[in-house]
Structures are given as structure tokens and as C-alpha cells.
C-alpha positions as CSV (number, residue, x, y, z in Angstrom):
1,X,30.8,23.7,64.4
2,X,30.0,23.0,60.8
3,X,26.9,20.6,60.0
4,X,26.4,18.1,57.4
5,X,23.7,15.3,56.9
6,X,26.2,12.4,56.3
7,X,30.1,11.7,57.0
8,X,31.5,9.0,55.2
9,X,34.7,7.7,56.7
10,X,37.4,6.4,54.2
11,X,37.6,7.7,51.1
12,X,38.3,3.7,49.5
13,X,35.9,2.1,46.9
14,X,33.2,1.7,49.0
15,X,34.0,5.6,50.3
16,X,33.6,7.1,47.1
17,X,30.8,5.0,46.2
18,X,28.8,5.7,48.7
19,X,29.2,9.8,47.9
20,X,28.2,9.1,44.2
21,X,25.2,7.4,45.7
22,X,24.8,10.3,48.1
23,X,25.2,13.1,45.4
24,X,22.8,11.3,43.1
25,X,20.1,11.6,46.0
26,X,21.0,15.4,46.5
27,X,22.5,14.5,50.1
28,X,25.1,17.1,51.7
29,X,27.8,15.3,52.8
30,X,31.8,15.0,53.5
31,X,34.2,12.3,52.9
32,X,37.0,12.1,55.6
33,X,40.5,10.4,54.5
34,X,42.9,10.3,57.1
35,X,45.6,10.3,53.9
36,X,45.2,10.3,50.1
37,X,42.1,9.2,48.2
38,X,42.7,5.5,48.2
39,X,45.1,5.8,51.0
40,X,45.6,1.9,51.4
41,X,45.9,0.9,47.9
42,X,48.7,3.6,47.8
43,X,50.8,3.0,51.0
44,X,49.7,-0.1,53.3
45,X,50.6,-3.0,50.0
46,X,53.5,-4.4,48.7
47,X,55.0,-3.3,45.9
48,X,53.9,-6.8,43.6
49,X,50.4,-7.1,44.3
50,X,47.9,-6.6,41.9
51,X,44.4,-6.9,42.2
52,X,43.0,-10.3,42.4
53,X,39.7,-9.5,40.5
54,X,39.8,-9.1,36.9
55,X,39.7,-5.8,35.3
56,X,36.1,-6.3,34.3
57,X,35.3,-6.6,37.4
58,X,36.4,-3.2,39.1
59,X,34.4,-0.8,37.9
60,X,33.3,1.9,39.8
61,X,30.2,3.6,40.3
62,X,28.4,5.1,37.5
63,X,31.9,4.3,35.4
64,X,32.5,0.4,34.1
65,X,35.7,-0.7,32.9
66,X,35.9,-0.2,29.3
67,X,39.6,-0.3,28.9
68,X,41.4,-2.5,26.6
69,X,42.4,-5.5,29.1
70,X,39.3,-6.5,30.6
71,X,40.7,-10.3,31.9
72,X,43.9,-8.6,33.4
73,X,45.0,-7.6,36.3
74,X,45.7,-4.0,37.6
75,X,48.3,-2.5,39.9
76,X,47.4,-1.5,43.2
77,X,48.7,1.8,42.2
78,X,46.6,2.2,38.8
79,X,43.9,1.2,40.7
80,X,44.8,4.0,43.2
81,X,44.7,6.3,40.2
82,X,41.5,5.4,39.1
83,X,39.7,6.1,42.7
84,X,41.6,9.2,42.5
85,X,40.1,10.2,39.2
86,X,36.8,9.5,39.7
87,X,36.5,11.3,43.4
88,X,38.0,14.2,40.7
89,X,35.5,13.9,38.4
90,X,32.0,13.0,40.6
91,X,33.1,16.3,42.7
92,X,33.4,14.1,45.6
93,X,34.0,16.0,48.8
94,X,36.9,14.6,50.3
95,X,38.6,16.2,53.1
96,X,42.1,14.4,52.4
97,X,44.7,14.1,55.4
98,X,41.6,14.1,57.9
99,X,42.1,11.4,60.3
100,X,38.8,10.9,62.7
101,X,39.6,10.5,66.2
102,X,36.0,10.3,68.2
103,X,32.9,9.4,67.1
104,X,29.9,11.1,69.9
105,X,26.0,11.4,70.2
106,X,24.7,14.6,69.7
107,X,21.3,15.0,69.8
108,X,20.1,12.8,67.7
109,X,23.1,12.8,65.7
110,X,26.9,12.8,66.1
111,X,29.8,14.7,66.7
112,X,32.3,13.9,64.8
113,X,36.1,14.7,66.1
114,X,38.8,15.4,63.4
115,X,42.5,15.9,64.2
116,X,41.1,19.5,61.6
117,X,38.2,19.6,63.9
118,X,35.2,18.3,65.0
119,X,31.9,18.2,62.3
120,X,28.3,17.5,63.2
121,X,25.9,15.1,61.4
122,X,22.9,13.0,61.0
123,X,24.1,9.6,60.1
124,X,27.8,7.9,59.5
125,X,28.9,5.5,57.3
126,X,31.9,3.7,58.0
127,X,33.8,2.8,55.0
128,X,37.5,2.7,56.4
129,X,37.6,-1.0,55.0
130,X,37.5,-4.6,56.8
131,X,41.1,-4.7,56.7
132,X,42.2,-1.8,58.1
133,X,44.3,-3.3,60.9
134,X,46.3,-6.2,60.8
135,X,44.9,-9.1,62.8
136,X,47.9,-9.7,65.3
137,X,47.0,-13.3,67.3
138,X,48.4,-12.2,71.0
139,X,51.1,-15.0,71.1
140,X,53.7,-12.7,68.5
141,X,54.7,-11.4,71.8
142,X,56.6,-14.6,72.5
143,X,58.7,-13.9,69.1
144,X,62.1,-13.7,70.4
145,X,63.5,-10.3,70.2
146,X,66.4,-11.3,67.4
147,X,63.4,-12.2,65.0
148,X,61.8,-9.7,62.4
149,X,57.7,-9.7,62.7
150,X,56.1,-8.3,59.3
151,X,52.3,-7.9,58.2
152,X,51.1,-7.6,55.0
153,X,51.0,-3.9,55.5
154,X,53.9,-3.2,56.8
155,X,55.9,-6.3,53.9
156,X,57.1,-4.5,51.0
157,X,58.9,-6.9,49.4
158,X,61.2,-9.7,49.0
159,X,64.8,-7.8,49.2
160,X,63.9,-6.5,52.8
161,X,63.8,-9.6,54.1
162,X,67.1,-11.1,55.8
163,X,68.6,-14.6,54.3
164,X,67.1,-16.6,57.1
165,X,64.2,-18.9,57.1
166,X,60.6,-17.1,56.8
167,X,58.1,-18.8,58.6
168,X,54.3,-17.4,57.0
169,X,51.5,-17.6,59.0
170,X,48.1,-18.1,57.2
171,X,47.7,-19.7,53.8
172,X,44.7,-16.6,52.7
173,X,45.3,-14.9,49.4
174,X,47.8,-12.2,51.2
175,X,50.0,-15.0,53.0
176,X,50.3,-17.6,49.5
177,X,51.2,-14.6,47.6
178,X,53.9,-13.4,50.2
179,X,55.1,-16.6,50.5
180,X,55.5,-17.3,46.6
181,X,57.0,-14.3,46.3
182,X,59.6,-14.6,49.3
183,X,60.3,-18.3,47.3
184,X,60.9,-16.8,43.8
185,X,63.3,-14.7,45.2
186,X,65.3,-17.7,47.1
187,X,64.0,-17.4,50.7
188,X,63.5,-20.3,52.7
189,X,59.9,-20.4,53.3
190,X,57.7,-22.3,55.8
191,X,53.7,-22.2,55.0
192,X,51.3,-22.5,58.5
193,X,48.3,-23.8,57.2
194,X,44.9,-23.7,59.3
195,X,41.2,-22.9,57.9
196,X,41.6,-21.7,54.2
197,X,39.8,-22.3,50.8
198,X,41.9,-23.6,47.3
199,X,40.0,-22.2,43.8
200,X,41.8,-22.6,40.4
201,X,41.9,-18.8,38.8
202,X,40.3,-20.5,35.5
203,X,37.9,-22.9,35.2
204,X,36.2,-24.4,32.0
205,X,37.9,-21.4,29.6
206,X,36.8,-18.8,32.0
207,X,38.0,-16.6,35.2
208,X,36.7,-18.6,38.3
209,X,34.9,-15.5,39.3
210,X,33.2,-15.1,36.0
211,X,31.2,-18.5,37.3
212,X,31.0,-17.3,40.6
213,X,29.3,-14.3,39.3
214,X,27.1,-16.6,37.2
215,X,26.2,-18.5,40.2
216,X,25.7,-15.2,42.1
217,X,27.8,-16.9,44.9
218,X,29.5,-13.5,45.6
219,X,26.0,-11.5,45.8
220,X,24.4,-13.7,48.6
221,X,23.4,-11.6,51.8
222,X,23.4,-12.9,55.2
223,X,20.6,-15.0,56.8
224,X,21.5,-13.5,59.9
225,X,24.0,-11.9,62.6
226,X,25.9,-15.1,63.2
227,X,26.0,-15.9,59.0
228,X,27.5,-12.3,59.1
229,X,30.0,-13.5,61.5
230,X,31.0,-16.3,60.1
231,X,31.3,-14.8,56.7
232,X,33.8,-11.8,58.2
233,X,36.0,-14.8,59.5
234,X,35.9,-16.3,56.4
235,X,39.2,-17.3,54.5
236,X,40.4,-15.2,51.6
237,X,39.8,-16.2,47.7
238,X,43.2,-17.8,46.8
239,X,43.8,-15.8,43.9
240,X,46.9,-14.5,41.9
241,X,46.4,-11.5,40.2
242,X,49.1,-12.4,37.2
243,X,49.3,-12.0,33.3
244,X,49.9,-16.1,33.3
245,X,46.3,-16.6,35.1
246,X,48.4,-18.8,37.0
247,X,47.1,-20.8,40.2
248,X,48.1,-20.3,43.4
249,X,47.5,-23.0,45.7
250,X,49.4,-25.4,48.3
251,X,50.2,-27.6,45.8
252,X,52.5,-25.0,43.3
253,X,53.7,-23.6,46.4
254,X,55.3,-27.1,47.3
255,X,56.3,-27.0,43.5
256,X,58.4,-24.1,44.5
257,X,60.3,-25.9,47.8
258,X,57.8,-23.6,50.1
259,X,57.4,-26.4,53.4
260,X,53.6,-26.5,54.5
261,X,52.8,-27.2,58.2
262,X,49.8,-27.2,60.2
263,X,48.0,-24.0,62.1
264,X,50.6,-22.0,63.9
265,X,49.7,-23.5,67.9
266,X,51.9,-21.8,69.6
267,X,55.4,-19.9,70.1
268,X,57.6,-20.9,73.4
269,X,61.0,-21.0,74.5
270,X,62.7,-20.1,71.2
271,X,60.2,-22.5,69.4
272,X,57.1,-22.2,67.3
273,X,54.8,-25.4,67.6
274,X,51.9,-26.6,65.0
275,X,49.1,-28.5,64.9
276,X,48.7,-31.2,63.6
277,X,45.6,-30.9,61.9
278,X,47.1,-30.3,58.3
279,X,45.6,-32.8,56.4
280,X,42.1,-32.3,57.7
281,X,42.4,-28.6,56.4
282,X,43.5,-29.4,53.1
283,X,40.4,-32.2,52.6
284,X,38.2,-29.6,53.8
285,X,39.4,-27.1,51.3
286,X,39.3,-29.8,48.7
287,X,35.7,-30.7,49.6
288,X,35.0,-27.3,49.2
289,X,36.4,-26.9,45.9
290,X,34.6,-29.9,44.5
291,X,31.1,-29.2,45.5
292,X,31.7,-25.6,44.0
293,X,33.0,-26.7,40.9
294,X,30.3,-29.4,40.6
295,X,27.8,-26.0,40.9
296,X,29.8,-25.0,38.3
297,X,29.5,-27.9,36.1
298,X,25.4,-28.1,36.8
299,X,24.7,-24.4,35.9
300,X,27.1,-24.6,32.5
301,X,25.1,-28.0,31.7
302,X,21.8,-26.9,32.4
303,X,22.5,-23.0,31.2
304,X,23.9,-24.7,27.9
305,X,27.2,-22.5,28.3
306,X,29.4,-23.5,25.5
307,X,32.5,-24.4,27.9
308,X,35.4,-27.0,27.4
309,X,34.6,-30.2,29.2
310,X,34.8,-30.4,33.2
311,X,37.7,-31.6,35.2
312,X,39.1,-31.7,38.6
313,X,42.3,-30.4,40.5
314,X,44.5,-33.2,41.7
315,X,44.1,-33.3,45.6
316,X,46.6,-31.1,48.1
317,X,49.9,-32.9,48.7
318,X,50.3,-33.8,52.0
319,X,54.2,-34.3,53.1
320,X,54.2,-37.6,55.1
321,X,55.1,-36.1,58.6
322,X,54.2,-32.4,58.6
323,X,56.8,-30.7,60.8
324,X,55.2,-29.8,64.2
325,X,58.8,-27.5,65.3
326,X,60.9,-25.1,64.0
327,X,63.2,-23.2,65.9
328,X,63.3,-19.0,66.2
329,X,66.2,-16.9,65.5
330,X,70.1,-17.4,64.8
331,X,69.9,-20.9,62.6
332,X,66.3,-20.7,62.2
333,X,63.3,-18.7,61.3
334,X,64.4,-15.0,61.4
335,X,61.3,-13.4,59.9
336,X,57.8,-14.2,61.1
């Protein structure tokens, strides 16, 4: 059985950073990929998204962006490229079409099982990304059999969706962007809203994760197990990854005719059922906003950061009596 000292699972971002890191210390290791380098990126989006961090912000180990778009946005599939060419040029080991299938002590160590093979090793590090699988709640098994069910991996994009009503559960960064894009191209949309944040993409003449950065909002570790915990359950930044540094938020999705509702309760008899706790989620997400703008507006004032004057988003629309029903299937929702 051939031995190494580490196995690195997923041959992502975090992947192939963590062999750079490896190499640099003089560590034998391998990197399994159960597909292509940058597997995901490649296969498992649809065809419009484009990063939501700016260009500047995805460099990769050891190599910083220094092309000639730093505020834009990239493809997934020249980002694909990228983490392709740098595995290519650090010598990163990467068994490609690998796909692990146990994971075992062995004294001291572990055995690690491969569909090629099994591989021992000292230590693992699992790098196969936080959203590998899509998070199915159990009650889709009530859909009714007539209606399509799509994830974000398995949506490609707008023209395989039938005519019918789409109902969109989750207002995170993947389920505003589907939802915009299923609207642009004349679906009939319906928004569940439950837990979720709202950011504009600029602020004050600069990307809102240029201040975030400043702040060092996106570099603070957890206090503790259940911080870590709360942090994984933690809404997605609503961002748009777009040339227009447009803002994508519940508000320009209303501008579009996209209906919001409240948290997706339940699914019965032909029906889907909401909550109807929609306004209280879109004042927390306001709250939110404001106290991390007014960070914002501290750190420029006290930093003395040359920045156009402060301002504040007008608060999320609320219709007057959120829908709490919408019927499944033929006349109704057809897509989920």
C-alpha cells in the first residue's frame, strides 16, 4: 500500500493551497480530486455566475492577482483555469478522477480508500469544500410528483426551466441570483424569505468588501465551538458578481416583479405554506446593515479615508399581506 505523510482531499482553492503550504515545508503528500482540478467551479454552477469577490481579492497562494481588472468579476470557468494553472505550475500532486470512499485508523494514522486504491498516511486534511452537497430540508419529499425540484448544483440556467411559476427557496447569494436571473428571462418568480443578510456591493466609492477587509470583519476566528456553529449556519453575502457593481437585494428583486414571502413552513396537500415572519426578517437584515455600515462610517472618519459622504439604503419593502399559499403543479408553481 503506498504511504505518504499528508492526503489532502479536494483539489479546490483551499486544496491547492494547502499543497503549496505543504511543499514549501518539504512535506510528502497527495491531493485527491474525485474529477478535475477545481471540479466544482467547473461542473456543479450555472452557466451565469461569476464570482462574488472582486478580482483583487482571489489570489492564490504565493501568486496575487495582478491582471488588468482588479474590481471585476471572473467566470467561474476562468477561475477554474487559474486553479488549474497554478496546481500546473507549484507541481502540485493531484491524483485527478480519485474519488475517496473510506476514511480508517491505522495505527496511528489512516487508511485512506480510493475507488484507484487505498493510500496510507499520517494526517488528512479535508478540503472538499463547505458546500459540497446541497442542503435538502426533508419536506421536498412532499413536492408533488408533476413539479421539477432544482439545486443550485444541479440549475444551469434560465431556458431549462418550464413556463410555470418558480417558487425559490432561500434569499442567500445563490437563491437572489437564481431568482433574478429566472426574472430577467420572464419566469414568474416567488422569493421564500427566512434568516438572510442585505449588503450594498459599493459603499462610500468602494467594494463593500474592500471595507470589510479594512474592518478585518472577514478575518475574525471563532471564540468557540458553538461561534463556529453559528458561523457555518450563517446566511450568504448578498452579492452580484456583475460589470454594473449592481445590488442585489429584496428590494431590486421586487423592482423586477419577483413576489417575496416569508420562510418556506411547510409543503402539504398540493400546497406550500409560509410563515409569516417576513417582516421581522427583513428588519433584522436591515439592523444588521446599519450597524455595519455605521462601523463603516467610524473607521473611514477616524482612519481619515478620503471617501464620499455616508448614506443609507432605503429600508426592505414589505408587500402589505405577504402571501402565506401558493399552490404546486398544473396552474401553479412547477419548479421548486
Amino acid at each position: 500500500m503506498k504511504r505518504v505523510t499528508t492526503i489532502v482531499v479536494g483539489a479546490g482553492q483551499c486544496g491547492l493551497a494547502m499543497s503549496h503550504a505543504l511543499r514549501r515545508r518539504s512535506v510528502d503528500h497527495l491531493v485527491l480530486e474525485r474529477g478535475r482540478i477545481a471540479n466544482s467551479w467547473r461542473s456543479e454552477r450555472w452557466d451565469g455566475l461569476r464570482l462574488l469577490t472582486p478580482n483583487w481579492m482571489n489570489g492564490l497562494a504565493g501568486r496575487p492577482y495582478r491582471g488588468p481588472d482588479p474590481d471585476g468579476f471572473m467566470a467561474c470557468g476562468e477561475f477554474a483555469d487559474r486553479l488549474a494553472r497554478a496546481a500546473a505550475l507549484d507541481g502540485a500532486p493531484v491524483l485527478q478522477e480519485t474519488r475517496v470512499l473510506a476514511l480508517d485508523p491505522l495505527g496511528g494514522g489512516y487508511r485512506v480508500q480510493t475507488d484507484q486504491g487505498a493510500i496510507a498516511c499520517d494526517s488528512v486534511v479535508i478540503a472538499s469544500g463547505e458546500c459540497a452537497l446541497p442542503r435538502i430540508p426533508g419536506l421536498a419529499g412532499n413536492l408533488p410528483p408533476d413539479v421539477l425540484q432544482l439545486t443550485p448544483q444541479s440549475y444551469k440556467r434560465a431556458a431549462d426551466v418550464p413556463e410555470a411559476g418558480v417558487l425559490v427557496v432561500g434569499a442567500g447569494a445563490s437563491g437572489l441570483q437564481i431568482a433574478r436571473e429566472l426574472a430577467l428571462a420572464g419566469r414568474r418568480v416567488t422569493l421564500a424569505v427566512g434568516n438572510h443578510l442585505r449588503l450594498p456591493r459599493r459603499y462610500r466609492g468602494a467594494d463593500i468588501l474592500w471595507w470589510m477587509d479594512r474592518l478585518g470583519v472577514l478575518d475574525l476566528p471563532p471564540s468557540g465551538e458553538d461561534e463556529l456553529d453559528r458561523l457555518r449556519r450563517a446566511p450568504s453575502l448578498p452579492l452580484l458578481g456583475d460589470a454594473s457593481h449592481a445590488d442585489i437585494d429584496l428590494n431590486s428583486l421586487q423592482d423586477l416583479g419577483i413576489e417575496i414571502v416569508g420562510r418556506l413552513a411547510g409543503l402539504t396537500e398540493g400546497k406550500a405554506w409560509f410563515s409569516g415572519s417576513l417582516a421581522n426578517a427583513c428588519a433584522s437584515a436591515d439592523l444588521k446593515l446599519a450597524r455595519l455600515l455605521d462601523r463603516i462610517d467610524a473607521h473611514a472618519d477616524g482612519a481619515g479615508i478620503d471617501a464620499p459622504p455616508a448614506y443609507r439604503l432605503p429600508a426592505t419593502r414589505i408587500p402589505e399581506a405577504p402571501r402565506l399559499m401558493l399552490r404546486l403543479g398544473a396552474g401553479g408553481i412547477g419548479t421548486v
